[in-house]
C-alpha positions in Angstrom: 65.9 -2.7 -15.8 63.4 -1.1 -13.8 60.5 -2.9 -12.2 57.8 -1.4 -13.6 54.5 -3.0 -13.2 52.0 -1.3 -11.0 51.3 -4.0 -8.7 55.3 -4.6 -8.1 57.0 -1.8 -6.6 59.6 -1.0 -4.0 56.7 -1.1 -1.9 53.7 -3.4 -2.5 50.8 -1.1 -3.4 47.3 -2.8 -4.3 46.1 -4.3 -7.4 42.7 -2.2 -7.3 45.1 0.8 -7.6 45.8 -0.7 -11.4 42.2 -0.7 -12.0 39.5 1.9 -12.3 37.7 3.4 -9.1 34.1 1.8 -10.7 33.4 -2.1 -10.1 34.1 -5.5 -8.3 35.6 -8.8 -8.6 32.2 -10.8 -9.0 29.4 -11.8 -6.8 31.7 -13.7 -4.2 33.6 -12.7 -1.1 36.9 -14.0 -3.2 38.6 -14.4 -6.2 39.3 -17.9 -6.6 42.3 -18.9 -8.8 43.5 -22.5 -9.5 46.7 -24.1 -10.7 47.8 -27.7 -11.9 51.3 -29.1 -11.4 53.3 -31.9 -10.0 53.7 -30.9 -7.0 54.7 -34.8 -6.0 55.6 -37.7 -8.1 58.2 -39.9 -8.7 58.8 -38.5 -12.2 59.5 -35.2 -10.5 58.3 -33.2 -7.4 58.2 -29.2 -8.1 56.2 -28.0 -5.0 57.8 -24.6 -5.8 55.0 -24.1 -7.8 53.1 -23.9 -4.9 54.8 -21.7 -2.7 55.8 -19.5 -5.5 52.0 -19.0 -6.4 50.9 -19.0 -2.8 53.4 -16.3 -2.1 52.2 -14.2 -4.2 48.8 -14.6 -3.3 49.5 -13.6 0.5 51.4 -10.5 -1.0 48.5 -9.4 -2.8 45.8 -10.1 -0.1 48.0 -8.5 2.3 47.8 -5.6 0.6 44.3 -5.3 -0.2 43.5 -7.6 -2.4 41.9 -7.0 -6.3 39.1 -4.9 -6.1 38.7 -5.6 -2.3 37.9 -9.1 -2.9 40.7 -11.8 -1.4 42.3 -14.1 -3.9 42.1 -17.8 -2.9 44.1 -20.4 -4.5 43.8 -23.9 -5.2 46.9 -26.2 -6.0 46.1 -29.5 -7.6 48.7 -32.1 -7.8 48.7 -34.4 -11.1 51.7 -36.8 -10.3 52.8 -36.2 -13.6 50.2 -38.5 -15.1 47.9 -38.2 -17.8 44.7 -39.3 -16.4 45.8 -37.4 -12.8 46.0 -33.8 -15.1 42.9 -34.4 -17.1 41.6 -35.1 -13.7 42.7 -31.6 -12.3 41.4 -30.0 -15.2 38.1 -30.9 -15.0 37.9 -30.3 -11.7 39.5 -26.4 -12.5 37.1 -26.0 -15.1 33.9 -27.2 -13.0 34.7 -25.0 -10.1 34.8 -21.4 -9.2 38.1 -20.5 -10.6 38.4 -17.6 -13.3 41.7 -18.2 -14.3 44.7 -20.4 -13.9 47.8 -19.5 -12.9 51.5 -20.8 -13.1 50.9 -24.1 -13.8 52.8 -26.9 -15.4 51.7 -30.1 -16.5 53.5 -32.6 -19.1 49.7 -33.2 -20.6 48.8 -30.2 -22.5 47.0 -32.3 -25.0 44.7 -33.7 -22.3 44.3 -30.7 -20.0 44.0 -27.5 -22.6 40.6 -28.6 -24.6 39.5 -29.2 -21.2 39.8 -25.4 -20.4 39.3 -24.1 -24.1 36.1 -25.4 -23.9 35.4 -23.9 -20.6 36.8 -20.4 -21.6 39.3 -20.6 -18.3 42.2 -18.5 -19.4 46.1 -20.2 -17.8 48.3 -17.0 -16.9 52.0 -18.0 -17.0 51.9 -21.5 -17.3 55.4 -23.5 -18.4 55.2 -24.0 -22.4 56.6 -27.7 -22.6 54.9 -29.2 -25.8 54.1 -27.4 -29.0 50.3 -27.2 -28.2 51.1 -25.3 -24.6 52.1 -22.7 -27.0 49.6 -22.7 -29.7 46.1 -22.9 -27.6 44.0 -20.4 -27.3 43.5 -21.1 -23.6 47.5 -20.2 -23.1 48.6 -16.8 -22.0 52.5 -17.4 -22.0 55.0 -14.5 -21.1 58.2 -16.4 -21.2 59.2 -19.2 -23.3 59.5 -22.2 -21.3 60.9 -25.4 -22.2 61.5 -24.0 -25.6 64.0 -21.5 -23.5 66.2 -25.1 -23.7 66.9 -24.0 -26.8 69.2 -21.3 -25.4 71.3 -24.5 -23.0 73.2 -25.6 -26.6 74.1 -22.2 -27.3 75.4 -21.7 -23.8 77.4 -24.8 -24.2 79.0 -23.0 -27.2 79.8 -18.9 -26.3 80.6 -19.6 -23.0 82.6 -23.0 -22.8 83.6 -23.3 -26.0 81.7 -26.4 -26.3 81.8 -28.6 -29.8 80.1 -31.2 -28.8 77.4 -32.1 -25.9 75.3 -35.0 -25.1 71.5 -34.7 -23.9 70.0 -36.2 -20.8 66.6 -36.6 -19.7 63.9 -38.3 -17.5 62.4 -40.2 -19.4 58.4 -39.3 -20.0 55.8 -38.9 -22.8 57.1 -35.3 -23.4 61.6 -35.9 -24.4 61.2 -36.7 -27.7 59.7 -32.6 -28.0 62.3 -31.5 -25.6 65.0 -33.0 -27.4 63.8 -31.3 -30.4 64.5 -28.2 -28.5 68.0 -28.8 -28.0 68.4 -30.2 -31.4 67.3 -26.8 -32.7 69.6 -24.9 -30.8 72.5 -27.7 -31.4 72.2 -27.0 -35.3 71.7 -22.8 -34.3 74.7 -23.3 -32.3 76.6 -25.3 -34.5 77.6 -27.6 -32.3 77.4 -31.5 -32.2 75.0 -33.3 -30.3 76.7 -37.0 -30.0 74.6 -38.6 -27.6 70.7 -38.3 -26.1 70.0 -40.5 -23.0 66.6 -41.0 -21.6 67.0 -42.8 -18.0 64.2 -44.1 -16.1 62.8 -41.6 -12.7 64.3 -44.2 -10.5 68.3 -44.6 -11.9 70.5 -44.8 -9.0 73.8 -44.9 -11.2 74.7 -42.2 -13.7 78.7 -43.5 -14.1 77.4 -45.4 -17.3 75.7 -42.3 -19.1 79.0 -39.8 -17.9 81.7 -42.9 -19.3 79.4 -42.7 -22.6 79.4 -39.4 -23.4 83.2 -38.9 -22.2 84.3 -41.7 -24.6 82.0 -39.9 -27.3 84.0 -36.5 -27.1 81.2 -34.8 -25.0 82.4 -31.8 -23.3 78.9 -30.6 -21.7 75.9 -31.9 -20.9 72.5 -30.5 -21.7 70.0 -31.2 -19.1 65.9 -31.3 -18.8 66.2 -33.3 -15.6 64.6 -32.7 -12.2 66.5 -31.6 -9.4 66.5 -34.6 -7.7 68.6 -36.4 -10.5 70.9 -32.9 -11.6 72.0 -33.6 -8.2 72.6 -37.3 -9.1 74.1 -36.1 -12.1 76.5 -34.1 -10.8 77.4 -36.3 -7.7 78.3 -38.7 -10.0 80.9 -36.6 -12.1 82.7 -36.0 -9.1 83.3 -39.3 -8.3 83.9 -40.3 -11.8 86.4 -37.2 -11.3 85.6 -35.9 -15.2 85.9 -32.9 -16.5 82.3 -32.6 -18.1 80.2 -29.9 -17.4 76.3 -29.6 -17.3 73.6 -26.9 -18.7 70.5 -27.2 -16.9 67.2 -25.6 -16.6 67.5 -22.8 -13.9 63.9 -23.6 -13.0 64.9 -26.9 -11.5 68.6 -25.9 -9.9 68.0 -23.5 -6.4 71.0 -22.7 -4.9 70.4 -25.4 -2.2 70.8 -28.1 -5.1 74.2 -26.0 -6.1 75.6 -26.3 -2.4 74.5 -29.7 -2.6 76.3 -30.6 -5.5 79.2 -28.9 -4.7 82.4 -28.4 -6.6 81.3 -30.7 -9.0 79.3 -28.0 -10.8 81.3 -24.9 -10.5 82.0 -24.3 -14.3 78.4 -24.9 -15.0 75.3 -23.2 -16.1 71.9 -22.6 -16.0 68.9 -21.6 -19.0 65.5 -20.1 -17.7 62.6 -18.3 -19.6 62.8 -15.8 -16.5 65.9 -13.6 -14.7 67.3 -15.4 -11.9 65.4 -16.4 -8.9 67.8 -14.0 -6.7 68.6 -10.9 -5.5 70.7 -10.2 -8.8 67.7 -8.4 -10.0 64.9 -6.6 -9.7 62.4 -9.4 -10.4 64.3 -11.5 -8.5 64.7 -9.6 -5.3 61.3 -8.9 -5.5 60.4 -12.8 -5.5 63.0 -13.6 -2.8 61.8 -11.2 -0.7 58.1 -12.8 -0.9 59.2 -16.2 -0.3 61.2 -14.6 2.7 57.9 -13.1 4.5 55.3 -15.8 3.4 57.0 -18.6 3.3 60.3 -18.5 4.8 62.9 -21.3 4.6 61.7 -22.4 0.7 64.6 -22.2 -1.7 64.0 -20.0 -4.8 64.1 -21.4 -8.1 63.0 -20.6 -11.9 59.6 -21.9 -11.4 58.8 -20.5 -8.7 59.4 -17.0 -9.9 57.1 -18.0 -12.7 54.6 -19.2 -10.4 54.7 -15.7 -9.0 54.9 -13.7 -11.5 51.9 -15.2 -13.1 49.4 -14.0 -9.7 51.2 -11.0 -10.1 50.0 -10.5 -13.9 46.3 -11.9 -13.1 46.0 -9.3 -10.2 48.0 -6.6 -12.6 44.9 -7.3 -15.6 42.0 -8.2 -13.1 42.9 -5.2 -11.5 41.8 -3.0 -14.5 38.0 -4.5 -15.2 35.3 -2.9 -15.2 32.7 -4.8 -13.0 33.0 -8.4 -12.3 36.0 -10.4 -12.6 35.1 -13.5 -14.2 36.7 -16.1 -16.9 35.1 -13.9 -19.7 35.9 -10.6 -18.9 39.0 -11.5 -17.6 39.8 -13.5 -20.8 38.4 -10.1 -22.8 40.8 -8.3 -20.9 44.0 -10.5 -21.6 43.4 -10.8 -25.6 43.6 -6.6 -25.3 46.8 -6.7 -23.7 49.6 -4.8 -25.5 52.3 -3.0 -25.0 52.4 -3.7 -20.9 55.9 -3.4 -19.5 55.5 -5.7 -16.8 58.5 -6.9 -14.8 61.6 -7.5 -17.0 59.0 -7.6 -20.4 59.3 -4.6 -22.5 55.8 -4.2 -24.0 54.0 -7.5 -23.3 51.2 -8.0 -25.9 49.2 -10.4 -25.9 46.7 -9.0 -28.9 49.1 -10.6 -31.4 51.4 -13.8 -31.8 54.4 -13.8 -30.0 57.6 -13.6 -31.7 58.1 -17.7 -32.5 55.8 -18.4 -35.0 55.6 -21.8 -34.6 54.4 -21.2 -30.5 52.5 -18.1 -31.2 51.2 -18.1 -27.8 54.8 -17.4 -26.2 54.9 -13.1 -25.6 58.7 -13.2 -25.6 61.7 -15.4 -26.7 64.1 -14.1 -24.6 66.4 -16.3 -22.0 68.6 -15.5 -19.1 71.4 -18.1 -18.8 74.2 -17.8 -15.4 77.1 -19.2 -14.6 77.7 -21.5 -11.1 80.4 -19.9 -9.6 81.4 -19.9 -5.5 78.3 -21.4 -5.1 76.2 -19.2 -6.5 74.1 -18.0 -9.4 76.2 -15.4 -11.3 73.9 -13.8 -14.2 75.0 -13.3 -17.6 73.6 -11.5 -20.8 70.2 -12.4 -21.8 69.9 -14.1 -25.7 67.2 -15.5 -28.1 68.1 -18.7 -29.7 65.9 -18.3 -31.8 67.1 -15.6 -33.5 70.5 -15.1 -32.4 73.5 -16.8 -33.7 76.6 -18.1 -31.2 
């Protein structure tokens, strides 16, 4: 797999080089770009977002920039609350921003006719409900929290699962999760015997693991943060089962793996993106970022994403002719097609994506890998969604 967008190389190089020689990024000194996630709450902390944006940001402006101008970014935090991500919204779509990037908010419904109506385009955000990936306002190259969809089927080819049980934080947005892993449950054909929503703040996770033992659960299928995958899997060991655990890779680093422990060798993870890790060329392209612009931060799914989406907005910014604004740049996105960009072969985004249910997802592929030694260990890529166990 070759890394083959022309702002990513073995050497940084810089996004005016994607564009043509004529025009500038607007009227300002920067581009200003703006992202909304929950960077700190008690439901779930994901400052990766962040640093994975950020880091991309300082790669780019190290290197010249787009179209000479300096990208600026602003992070706004919504706690995982409604009114907090309507908040953020509004206050993306009153200021300067032209675009949004990598964000991820459990309130689609309150935030994305907030930035339909201000024509803001959101590069690379995570899909989590069905309107994430059916608004207009959506430019999605990876499938998201769909990609859970993929952790049944897991559960099946590679631990010759029958039956799992789900387990989630509770918030406004399980029931459409759930309905993920239910679809790739019935793909999979494989029985899902239990579902478990827990409150943010549970402590003891014996209860839940006892539960789905007694039920003949050999795995379970996780959409919790990594605060509580750690719970999770601290509490198998001392529960001394056998269970297992298929998580989003966007929410286990390898810090949460040595962590954890023994307890989850045997397990896996399911991301919409290749592994956060050198394993790849995406990934050692992302690692090495965090390593020079923000050193000690773990590497994780999200992250990359977070990333990856600056990377895209500097890769189509890059090629506009004159200002770079929410317009042209959202004129510029709809005409999108056929981009090999990263690990995407022929990104489009001048047609539905593949799901036609969440046309605005570009591709339905997922990466699941295996936690062995402590580490990530990456495995074929697969589409639940049209692939069979």
């Amino acid at each position: 797999m070759k890394l083959r967008s022309c702002v990513l190389a073995a050497v940084l190089v810089t996004a005016t080089a994607c564009g043509t020689s004529g025009g500038g990024g607007g009227s300002g000194a920067t581009l200003e770009l703006f992202q909304i996630g929950p960077i700190e709450s008690q439901t779930a902390s994901l400052p990766m977002l962040q640093t994975g944006a950020q880091a991309a940001v300082d790669e780019i402006n190290a290197a010249g920039g787009v179209h000479g101008k300096q990208i600026k970014l602003t992070t706004c935090n919504d706690r995982y609350d409604a009114n907090e991500a309507l908040r953020c919204a509004q206050e993306g779509a009153r200021g300067d921003a032209v675009a949004l990037v990598g964000s991820l908010s459990n309130f689609g419904a309150q935030v994305l006719p907030v930035l339909e109506e201000a024509g803001l385009p959101s590069i690379g955000a995570d899909a989590i409900t069905p309107v994430d990936a059916q608004s207009t306002a959506n430019y999605l190259f990876d499938p998201g929290v769909p990609a859970f969809a993929g952790m049944p089927f897991v559960a099946a080819q590679q631990m010759g699962a029958t039956k799992i049980a789900s387990i989630h934080i509770e918030t406004a947005g399980t029931a459409t999760t759930q309905s993920y892993f239910d679809l790739g449950a019935k793909a999979a054909g494989v029985q899902n015997v239990a579902v478990y929503e827990i409150p943010a703040d549970t402590l003891d996770y014996a209860t839940y693991i006892a539960q789905a033992t007694a039920a003949g659960a050999q795995v379970f299928v996780s959409s919790m943060s990594p605060e509580a995958n750690l719970k999770l899997w601290k509490a198998i060991a001392d529960a001394g089962s056998p269970i297992k655990v298929v998580a989003s890779a966007g929410t286990v680093s390898e810090a949460v793996i040595t962590e954890a422990g023994a307890a989850a060798e045997g397990s896996y993870v399911v991301a919409g993106t290749p592994d956060a890790n050198p394993t790849n060329p995406t990934g050692q392209a992302f690692t090495a970022a965090l390593q020079k612009y923000s050193p000690g931060t773990a590497s994780s799914g999200l992250g990359l994403r977070a990333w990856a989406s600056v990377h895209l907005f500097a890769e189509v910014a890059g090629g506009i002719q004159g200002d770079v604004t929410r317009e042209s740049l959202t004129a510029a996105l709809n005409q999108v097609d056929g981009l090999d960009f990263l690990w995407i072969d022929g990104l489009s985004f001048a047609k539905p994506g593949p799901i036609a249910e969440l046309p605005r997802i570009a591709s339905a592929t997922v990466f699941p890998s295996r936690i062995q030694g402590g580490k990530l260990v990456p495995l074929d890529s697969l589409d639940p969604f049209g692939a069979t166990p």
